[in-house]
Wavefront OBJ file of the C-alpha trace (Angstrom):
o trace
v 46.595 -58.293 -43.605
v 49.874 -58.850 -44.446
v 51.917 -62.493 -44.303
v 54.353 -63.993 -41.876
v 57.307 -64.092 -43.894
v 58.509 -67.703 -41.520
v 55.117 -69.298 -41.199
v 53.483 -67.638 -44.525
v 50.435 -67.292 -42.111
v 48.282 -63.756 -42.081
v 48.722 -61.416 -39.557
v 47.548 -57.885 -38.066
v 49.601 -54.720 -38.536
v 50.169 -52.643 -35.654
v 49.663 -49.012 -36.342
v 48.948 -47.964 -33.399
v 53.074 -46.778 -32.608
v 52.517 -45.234 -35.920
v 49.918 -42.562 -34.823
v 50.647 -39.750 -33.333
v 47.442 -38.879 -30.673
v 47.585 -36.962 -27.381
v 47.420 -39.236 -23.604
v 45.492 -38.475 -21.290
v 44.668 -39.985 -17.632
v 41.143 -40.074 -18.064
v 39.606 -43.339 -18.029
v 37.769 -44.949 -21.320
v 34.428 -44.792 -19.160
v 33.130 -42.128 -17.392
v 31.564 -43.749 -14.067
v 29.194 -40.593 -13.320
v 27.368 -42.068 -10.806
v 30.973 -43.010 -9.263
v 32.009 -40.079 -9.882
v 29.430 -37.186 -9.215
v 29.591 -37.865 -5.252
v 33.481 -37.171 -5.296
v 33.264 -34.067 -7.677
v 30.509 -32.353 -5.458
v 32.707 -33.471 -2.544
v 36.185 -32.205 -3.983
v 34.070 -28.689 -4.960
v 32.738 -28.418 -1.776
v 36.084 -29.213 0.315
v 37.530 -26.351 -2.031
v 34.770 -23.586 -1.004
v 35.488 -22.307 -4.347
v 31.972 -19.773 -3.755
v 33.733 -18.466 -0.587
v 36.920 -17.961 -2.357
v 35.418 -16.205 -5.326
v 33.431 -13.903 -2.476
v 37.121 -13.116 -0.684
v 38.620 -12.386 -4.116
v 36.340 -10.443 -4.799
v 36.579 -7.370 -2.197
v 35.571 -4.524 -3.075
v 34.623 -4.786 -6.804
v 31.260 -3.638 -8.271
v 28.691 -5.638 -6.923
v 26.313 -7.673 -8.890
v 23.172 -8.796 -7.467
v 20.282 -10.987 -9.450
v 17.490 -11.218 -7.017
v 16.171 -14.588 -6.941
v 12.589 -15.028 -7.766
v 11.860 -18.229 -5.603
v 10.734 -21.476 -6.242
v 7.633 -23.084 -4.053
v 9.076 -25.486 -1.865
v 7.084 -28.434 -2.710
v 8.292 -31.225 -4.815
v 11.474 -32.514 -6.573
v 13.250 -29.574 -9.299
v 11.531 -29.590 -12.836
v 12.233 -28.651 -16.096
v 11.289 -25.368 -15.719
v 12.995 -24.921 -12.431
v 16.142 -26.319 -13.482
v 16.306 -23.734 -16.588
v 15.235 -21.146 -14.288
v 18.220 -21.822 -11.979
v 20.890 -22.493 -14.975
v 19.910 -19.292 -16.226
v 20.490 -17.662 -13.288
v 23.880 -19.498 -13.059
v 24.940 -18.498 -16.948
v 24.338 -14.850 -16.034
v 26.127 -14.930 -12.269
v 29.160 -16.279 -13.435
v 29.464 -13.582 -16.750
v 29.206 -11.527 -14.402
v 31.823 -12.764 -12.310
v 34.501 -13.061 -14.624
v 33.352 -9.628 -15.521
v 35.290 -8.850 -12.722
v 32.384 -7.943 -10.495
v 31.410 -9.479 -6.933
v 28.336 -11.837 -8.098
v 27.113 -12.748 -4.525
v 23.874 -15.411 -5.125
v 22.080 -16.051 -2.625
v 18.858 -18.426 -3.229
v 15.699 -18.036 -1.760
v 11.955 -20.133 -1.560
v 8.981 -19.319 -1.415
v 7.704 -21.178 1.851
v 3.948 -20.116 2.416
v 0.518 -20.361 0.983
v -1.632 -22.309 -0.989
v 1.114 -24.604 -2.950
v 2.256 -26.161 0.056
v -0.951 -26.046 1.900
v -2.105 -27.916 -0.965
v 0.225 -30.482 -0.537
v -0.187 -31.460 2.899
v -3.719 -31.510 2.882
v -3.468 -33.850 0.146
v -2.197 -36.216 2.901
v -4.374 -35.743 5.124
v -7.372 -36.610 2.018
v -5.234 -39.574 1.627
v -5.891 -40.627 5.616
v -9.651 -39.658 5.732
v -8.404 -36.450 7.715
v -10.643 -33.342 7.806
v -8.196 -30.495 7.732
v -10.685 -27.998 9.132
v -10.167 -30.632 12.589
v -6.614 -30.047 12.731
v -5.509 -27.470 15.618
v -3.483 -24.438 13.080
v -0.697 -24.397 14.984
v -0.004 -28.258 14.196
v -1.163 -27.827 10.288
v 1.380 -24.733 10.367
v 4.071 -27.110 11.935
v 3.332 -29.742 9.437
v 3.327 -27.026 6.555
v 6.919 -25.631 7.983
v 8.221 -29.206 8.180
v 6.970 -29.883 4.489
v 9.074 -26.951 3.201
v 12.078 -27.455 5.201
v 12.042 -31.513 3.647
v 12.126 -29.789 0.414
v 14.315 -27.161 0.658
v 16.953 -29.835 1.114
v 16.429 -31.704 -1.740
v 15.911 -28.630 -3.584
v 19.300 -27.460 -2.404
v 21.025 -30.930 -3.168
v 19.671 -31.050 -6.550
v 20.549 -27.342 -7.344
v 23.931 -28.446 -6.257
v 24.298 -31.683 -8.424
v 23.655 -29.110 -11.416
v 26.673 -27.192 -10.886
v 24.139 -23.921 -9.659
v 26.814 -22.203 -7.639
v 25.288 -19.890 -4.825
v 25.358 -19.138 -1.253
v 23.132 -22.099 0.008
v 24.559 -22.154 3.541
v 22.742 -18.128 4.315
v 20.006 -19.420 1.801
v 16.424 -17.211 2.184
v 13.514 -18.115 2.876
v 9.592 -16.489 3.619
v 9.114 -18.851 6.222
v 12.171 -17.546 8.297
v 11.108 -15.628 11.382
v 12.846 -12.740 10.060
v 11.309 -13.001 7.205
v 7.607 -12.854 8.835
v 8.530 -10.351 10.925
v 9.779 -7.846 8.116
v 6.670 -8.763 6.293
v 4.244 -7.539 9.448
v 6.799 -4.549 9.409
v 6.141 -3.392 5.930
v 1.941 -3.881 6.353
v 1.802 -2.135 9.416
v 3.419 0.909 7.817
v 0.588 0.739 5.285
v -1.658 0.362 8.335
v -0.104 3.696 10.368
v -0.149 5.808 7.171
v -4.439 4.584 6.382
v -2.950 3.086 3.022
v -4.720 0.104 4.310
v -7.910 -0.565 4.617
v -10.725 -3.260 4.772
v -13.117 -3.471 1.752
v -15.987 -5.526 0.305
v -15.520 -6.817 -3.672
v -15.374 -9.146 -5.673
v -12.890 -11.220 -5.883
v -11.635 -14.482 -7.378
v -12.563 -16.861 -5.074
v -11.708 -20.700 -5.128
v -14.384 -22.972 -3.522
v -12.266 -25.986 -3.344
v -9.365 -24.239 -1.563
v -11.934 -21.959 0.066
v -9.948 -18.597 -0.418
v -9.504 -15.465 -3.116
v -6.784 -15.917 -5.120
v -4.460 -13.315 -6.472
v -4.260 -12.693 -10.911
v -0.973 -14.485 -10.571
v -2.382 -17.829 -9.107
v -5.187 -18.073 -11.742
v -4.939 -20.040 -15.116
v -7.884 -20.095 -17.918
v -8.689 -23.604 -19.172
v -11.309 -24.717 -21.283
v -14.852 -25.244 -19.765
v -18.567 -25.743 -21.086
v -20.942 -23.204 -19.430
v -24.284 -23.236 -18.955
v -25.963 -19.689 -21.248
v -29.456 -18.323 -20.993
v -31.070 -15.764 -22.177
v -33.448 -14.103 -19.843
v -36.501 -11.504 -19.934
v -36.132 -8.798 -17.338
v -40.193 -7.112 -18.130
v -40.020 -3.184 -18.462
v -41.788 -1.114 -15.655
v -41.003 2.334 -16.395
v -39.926 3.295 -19.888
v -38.242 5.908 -21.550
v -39.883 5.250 -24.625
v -43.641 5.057 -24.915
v -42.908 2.346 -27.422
v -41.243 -0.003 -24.939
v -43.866 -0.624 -22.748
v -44.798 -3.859 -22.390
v -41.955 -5.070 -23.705
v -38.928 -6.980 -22.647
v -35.012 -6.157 -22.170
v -33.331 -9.530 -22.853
v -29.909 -10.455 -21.060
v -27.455 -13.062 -22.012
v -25.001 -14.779 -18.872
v -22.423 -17.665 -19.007
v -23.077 -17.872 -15.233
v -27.092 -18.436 -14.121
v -26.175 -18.662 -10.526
v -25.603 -15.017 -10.505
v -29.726 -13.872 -11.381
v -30.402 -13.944 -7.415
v -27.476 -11.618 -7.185
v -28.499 -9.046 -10.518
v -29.580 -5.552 -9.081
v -29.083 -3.744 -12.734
v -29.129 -4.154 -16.123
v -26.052 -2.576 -18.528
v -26.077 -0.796 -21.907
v -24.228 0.898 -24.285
v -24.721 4.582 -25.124
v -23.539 3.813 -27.953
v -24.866 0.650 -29.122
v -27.845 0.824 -31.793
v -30.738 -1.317 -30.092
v -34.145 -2.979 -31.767
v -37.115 -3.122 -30.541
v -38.854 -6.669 -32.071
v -42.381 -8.293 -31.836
v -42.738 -12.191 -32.509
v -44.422 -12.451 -35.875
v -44.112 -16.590 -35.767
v -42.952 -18.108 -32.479
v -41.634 -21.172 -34.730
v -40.095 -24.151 -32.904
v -39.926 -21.642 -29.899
v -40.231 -23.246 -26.751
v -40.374 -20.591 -24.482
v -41.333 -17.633 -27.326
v -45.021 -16.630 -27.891
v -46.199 -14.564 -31.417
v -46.906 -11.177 -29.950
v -44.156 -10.250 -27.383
v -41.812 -7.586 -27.642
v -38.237 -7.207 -26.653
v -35.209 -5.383 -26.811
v -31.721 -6.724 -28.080
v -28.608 -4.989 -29.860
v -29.757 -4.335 -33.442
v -26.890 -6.235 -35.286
v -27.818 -9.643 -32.621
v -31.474 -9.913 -33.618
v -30.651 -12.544 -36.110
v -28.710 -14.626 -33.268
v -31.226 -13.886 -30.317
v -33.982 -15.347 -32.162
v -31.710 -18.173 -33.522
v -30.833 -19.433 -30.179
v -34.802 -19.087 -29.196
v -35.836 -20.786 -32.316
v -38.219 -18.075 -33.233
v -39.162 -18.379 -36.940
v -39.440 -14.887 -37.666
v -39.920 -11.422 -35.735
v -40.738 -7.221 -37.357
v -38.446 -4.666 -36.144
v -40.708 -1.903 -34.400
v -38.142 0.674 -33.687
v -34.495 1.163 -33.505
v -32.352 3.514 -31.542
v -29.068 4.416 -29.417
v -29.122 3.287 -26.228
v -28.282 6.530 -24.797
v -32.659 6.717 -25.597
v -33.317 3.692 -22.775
v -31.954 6.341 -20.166
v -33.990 6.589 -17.190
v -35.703 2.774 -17.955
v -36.614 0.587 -14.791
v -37.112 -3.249 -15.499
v -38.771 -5.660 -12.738
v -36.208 -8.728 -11.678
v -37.305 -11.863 -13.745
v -38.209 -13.525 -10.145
v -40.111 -10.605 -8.981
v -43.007 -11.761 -6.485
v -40.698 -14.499 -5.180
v -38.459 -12.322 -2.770
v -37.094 -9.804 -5.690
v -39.351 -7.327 -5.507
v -37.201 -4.171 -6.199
v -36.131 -2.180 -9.254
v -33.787 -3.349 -11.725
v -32.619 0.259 -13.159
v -30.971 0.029 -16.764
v -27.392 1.838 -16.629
v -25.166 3.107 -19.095
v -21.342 0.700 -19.237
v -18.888 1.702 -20.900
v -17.830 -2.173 -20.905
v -21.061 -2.629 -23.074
v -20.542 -4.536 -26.657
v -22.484 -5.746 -29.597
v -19.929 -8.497 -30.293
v -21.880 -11.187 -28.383
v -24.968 -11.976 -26.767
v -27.705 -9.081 -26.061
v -25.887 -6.066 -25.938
v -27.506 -6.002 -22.709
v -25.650 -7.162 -19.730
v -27.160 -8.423 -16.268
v -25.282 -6.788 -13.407
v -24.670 -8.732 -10.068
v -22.511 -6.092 -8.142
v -21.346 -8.904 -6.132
v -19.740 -11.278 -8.983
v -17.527 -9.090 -11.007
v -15.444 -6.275 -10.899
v -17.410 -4.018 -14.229
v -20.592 -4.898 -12.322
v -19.431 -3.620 -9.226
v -17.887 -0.783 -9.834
v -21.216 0.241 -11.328
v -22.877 -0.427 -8.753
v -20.438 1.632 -6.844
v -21.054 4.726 -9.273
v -24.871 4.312 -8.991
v -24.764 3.869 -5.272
v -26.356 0.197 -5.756
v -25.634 -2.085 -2.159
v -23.894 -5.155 -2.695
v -25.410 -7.900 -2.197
v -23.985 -10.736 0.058
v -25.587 -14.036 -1.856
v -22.557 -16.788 -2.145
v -20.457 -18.112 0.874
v -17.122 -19.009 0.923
v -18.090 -22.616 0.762
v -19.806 -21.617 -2.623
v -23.399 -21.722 -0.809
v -25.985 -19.437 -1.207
v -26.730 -17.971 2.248
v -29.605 -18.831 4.219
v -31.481 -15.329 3.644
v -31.385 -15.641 -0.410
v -34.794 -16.260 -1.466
v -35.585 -19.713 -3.002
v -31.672 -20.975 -3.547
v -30.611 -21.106 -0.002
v -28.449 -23.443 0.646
v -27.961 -24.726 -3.489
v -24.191 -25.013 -4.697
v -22.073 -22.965 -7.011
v -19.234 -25.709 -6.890
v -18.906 -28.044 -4.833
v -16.461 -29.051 -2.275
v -14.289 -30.912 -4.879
v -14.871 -28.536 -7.834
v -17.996 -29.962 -9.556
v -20.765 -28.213 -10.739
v -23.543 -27.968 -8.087
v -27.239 -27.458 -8.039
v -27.594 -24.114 -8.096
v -27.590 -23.085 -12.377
v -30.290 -25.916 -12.776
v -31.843 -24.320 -9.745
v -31.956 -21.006 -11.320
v -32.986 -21.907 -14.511
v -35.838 -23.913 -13.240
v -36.940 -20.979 -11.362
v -36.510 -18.410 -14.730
v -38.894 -20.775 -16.299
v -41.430 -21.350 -14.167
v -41.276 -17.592 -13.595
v -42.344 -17.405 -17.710
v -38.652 -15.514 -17.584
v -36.492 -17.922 -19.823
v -36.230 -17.014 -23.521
v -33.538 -19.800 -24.558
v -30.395 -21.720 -23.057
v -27.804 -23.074 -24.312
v -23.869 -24.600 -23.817
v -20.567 -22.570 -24.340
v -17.256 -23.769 -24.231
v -14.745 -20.829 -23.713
v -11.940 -20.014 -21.863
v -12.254 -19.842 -17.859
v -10.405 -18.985 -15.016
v -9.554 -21.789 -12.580
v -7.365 -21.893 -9.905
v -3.335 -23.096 -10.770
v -3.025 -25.551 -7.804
v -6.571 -27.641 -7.824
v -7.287 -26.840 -11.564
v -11.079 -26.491 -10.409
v -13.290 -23.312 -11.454
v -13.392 -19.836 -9.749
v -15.903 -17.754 -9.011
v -16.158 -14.298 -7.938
v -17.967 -13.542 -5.139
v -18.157 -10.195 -2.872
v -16.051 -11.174 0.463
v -14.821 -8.745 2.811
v -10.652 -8.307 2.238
v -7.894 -5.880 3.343
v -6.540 -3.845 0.104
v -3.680 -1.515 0.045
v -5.034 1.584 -1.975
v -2.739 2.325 -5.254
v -3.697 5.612 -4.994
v -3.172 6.909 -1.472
v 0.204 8.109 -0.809
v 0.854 8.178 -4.420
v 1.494 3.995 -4.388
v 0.825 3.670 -8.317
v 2.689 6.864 -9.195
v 5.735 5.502 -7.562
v 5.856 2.039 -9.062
v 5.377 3.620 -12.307
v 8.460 6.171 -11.819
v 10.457 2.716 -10.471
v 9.431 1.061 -13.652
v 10.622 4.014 -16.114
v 13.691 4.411 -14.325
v 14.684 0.652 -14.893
v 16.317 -1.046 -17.627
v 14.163 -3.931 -19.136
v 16.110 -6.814 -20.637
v 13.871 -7.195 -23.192
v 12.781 -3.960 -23.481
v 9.122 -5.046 -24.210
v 8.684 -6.233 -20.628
v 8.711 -2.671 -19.580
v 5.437 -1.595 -21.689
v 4.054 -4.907 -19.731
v 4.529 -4.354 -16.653
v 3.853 -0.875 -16.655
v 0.429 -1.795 -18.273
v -0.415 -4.075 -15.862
v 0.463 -1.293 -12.756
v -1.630 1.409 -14.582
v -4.747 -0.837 -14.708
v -4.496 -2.624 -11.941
v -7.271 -2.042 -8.690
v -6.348 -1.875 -5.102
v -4.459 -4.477 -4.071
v -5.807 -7.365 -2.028
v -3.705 -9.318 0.160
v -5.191 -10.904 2.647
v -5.836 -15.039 2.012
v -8.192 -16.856 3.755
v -5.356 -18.960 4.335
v -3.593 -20.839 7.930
v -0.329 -21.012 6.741
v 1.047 -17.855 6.077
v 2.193 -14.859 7.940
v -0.611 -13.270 9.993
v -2.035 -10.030 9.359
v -0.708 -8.176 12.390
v -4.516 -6.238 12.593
v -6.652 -5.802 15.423
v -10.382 -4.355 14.502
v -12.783 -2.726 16.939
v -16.146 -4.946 17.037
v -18.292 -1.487 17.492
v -16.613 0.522 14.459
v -15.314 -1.997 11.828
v -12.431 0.039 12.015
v -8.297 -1.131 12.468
v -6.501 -0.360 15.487
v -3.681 1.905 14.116
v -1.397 1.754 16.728
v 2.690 1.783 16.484
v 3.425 0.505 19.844
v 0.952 -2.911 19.205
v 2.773 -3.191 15.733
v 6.073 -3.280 17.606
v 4.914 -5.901 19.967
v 3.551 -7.991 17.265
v 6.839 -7.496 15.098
v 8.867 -8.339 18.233
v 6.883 -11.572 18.645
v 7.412 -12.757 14.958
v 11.408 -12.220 15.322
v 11.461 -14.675 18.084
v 8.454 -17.474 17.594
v 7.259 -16.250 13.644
v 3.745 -16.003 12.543
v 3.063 -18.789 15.543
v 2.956 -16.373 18.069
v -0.277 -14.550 16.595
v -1.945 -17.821 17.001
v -0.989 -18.774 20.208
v -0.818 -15.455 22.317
v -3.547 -13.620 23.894
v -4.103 -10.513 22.740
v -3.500 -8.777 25.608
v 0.136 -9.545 24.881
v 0.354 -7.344 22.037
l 1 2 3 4 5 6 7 8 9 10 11 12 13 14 15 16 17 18 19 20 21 22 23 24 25 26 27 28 29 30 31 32 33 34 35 36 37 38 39 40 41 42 43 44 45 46 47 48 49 50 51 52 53 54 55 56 57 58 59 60 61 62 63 64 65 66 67 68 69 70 71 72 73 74 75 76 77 78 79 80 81 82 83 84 85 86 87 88 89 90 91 92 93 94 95 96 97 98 99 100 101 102 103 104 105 106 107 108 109 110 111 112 113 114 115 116 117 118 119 120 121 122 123 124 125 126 127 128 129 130 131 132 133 134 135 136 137 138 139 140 141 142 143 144 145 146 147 148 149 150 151 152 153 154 155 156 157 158 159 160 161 162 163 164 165 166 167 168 169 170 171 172 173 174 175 176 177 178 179 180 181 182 183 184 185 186 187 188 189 190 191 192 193 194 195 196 197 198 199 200 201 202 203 204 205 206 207 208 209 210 211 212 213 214 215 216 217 218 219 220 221 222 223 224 225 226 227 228 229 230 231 232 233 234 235 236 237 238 239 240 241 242 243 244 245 246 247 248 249 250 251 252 253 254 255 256 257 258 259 260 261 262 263 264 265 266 267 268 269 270 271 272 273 274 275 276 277 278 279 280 281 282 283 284 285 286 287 288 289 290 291 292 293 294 295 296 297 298 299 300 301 302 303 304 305 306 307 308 309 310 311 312 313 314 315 316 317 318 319 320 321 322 323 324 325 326 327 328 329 330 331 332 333 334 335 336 337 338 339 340 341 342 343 344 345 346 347 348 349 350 351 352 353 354 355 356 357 358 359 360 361 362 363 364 365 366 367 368 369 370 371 372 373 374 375 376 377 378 379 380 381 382 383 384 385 386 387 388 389 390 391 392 393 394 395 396 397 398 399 400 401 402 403 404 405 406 407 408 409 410 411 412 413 414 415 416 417 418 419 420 421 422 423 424 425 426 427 428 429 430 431 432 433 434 435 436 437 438 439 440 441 442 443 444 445 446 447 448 449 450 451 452 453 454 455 456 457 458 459 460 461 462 463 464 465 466 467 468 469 470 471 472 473 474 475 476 477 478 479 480 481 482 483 484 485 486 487 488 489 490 491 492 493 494 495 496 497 498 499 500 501 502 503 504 505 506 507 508 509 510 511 512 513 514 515 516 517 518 519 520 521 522 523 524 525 526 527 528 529 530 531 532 533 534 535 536 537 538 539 540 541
């Protein structure tokens, strides 16, 4: 503050035509919702993507494959890094000097967007089984095509710069078509075929689901430990005695046809000495468990003490025959004990029930021993009519509750004089990613492309050694994941998606391999898509 020198009053010095600073025309505020309309306008009146793509004639071509987003539902967090990443790396690459053509792509079919319509049609009190499937697939198509839009505009409004007018999608007709291309050469060459295992089935969305569309979330399960009485043993010692098994999942006992060890495993035979606080445990019985899990099996039964009669590998239980815990109630059969290499000591038994029909170790078992697979659970997650005593009880229900059929079980095992103990176990389980509800695996007839015919696993694996990995630790993944993986299954019990262009003869089971019929069919999905399977008569094909 300095003074007026004619009023002697204080005033202000002006510095600012003192200081030096640089103009400029932008204004003090930046008015982005003003302005964001006239930038995207001003970029695209420029076509600066087609320009780059003209200027860039006959350079090296770089091309990042986009891995596609599921049309259903406004950008997130994750999608919007996904798609900024993918931006960062185009445009290095462009001013790399090479020809970075994007092109973006979504992932139009299947249970995400299936999901979401149906969830409109809970809303109105609609049964989507009561909906004709070519007007759910219509609604489905329409439901990705809404969101592809705002998908694109929002891309867009994030600088993403990419090809969006020659955008890809699966739903195109093209698309379906070159899909029923590619299975029906798996079909000509018998790389195809239809099989019966279990798979990861959802009850709520009422179809298997592939390892990619599973998630594991915590959940309490039901345990019990269960007597299966020896009928034939290998050991004069074991007679009259017990094997006792140890399941997270009751529901499966009406399915068990076997009982796993390990070869390896040491295994005690125990009597009851005191029965204790033992509900279902009487001084005097005998039974089998892994040697180091006595302490625990009699800890979860409340037995007060047992005397170890005998121990020994379980390569010595060889040739064993158990009766099923139900037997005289519709299980009358042999329960043969098995050697699995899948058997542990770490938990439970070291016995484990086998259900051929409700997981993969158990099957393929089964498989080796020549054991039928039974058919017990429907897709609705009912037991079938012919299933003695549970017909008709739930796995899950409809909206992915618990149903009646582990309390049915277990009331059967103890009336049977078959329960040892139960109990509760919270652990990790697989559910499915849309609905969040519980899985099950259940024994449902699929098509599977064999990885071994034709040398299909062999070639992935030379693909995946002759590919750079950026990190390099993906590589050892993936390649992991292709060495153990089974056949792979990929038909869905699903409406909207792209027909399985397979016609099976009613006497034989057996596909129709015909190249003419695939032609027809692949013809028909160029010009009307996946619809045409639905609304043409066969003869047409």
């Amino acid at each position: 503050m300095t003074p007026d020198p004619k009023t002697g009053d204080a005033k202000t010095a002006d510095y600012k035509t003192t200081v030096f600073l640089p103009k400029t025309d932008f204004p003090m505020k930046a008015g982005l919702p003003q302005r964001e309309p006239l930038l995207m306008a001003r970029w695209e009146k420029l076509g600066i993507f087609a320009r780059l793509r003209e200027q860039s004639r006959g350079r090296e071509k770089f091309v990042l494959h986009d891995g596609p987003p599921y049309a259903n539902g406004h950008i997130h967090m994750g999608t919007a890094l996904n798609k900024v990443l993918k931006d960062l790396v185009n445009r290095s690459q462009q001013m790399l000097g090479k020809d970075a053509n994007y092109v973006p792509g979504w992932d139009c079919h299947g249970l995400p967007i299936e999901w979401e319509v149906e969830k409109k049609y809970r809303a109105a009190k609609k049964n989507k089984d009561e909906v004709p499937i070519v007007e759910f697939r219509k609604e489905c198509r329409e439901f990705a095509q809404h969101w592809i839009g705002v998908h694109t505009s929002e891309f867009k409004r994030l600088g993403v710069c990419g090809d969006w007018e020659r955008h890809y999608t699966t739903m195109a007709f093209a698309s379906e078509a070159a899909i029923a291309r590619e299975i029906g050469k798996f079909l000509l060459d018998g790389s195809l075929y239809r099989g019966s295992r279990p798979v990861m089935w959802s009850v709520v969305e009422k179809t298997s689901l592939a390892e990619a569309e599973i998630e594991y979330h915590d959940h309490t399960s039901k345990t019990i430990w269960v007597r299966f009485p020896i009928a034939t043993a290998a050991r004069p010692d074991l007679a009259g005695a017990s094997v006792v098994i140890w399941t997270t999942t009751p529901w499966t006992i009406p399915g068990n046809r076997a009982v796993a060890y390990g070869a390896e495993v040491d295994y005690a035979l125990v009597e009851v000495i005191d029965a204790g606080e033992a509900k279902w445990a009487k001084a005097g019985e005998k039974f089998v468990v892994a040697a180091k899990l006595v302490e625990a099996v009699t800890k979860a039964a409340r037995i007060a003490a047992v005397k170890t009669l005998a121990t020994f590998k379980g390569e010595a239980l060889a040739g064993t025959v158990t009766h099923h815990p139900l037997r005289g109630q519709g299980y009358d059969f042999a329960v043969p004990l098995l050697a699995g290499e899948f058997v542990t000591a770490d938990d439970g038994t070291g016995f484990v029930h086998i259900a051929p029909g409700h997981g993969e170790d158990d099957f393929n078992l089964g498989q080796k021993h020549g054991i039928a697979v039974p058919q017990t659970v429907g897709e609705d997650g009912l037991f079938y009519s012919h299933v003695p005593l549970f017909a008709g009880l739930s796995v899950y229900t409809a909206d992915g509750k618990e149903g009646t059929a582990n309390e049915g079980v277990i009331a059967k095992l103890l009336e049977a004089g078959a329960l040892l103990a139960r109990g509760k176990l919270v652990h990790a389980y697989p559910c499915s990613w849309r609905s969040k509800a519980p899985l099950i695996f259940r024994n449902a007839p699929q098509w599977f492309i064999s990885m071994e015919s034709h040398g299909l696993r062999a070639t992935a694996l030379k693909a995946i050694d002759e590919t750079r990995f950026v990190p390099a630790k993906g590589k050892n993944r993936l390649r992991g994941m292709i060495e153990q993986r089974p056949d792979w299954n990929i038909s869905r019990q699903r409406a909207w998606g792209v027909p399985l262009p397979i016609f099976v003869s009613k006497k034989t089971g057996e596909p129709l391999r015909d190249k003419a019929v695939l032609d027809r069919i692949v013809a028909a999905y160029e010009k009307e898509g996946g619809d045409a399977w639905h609304t043409s008569d066969p003869q047409r094909f």
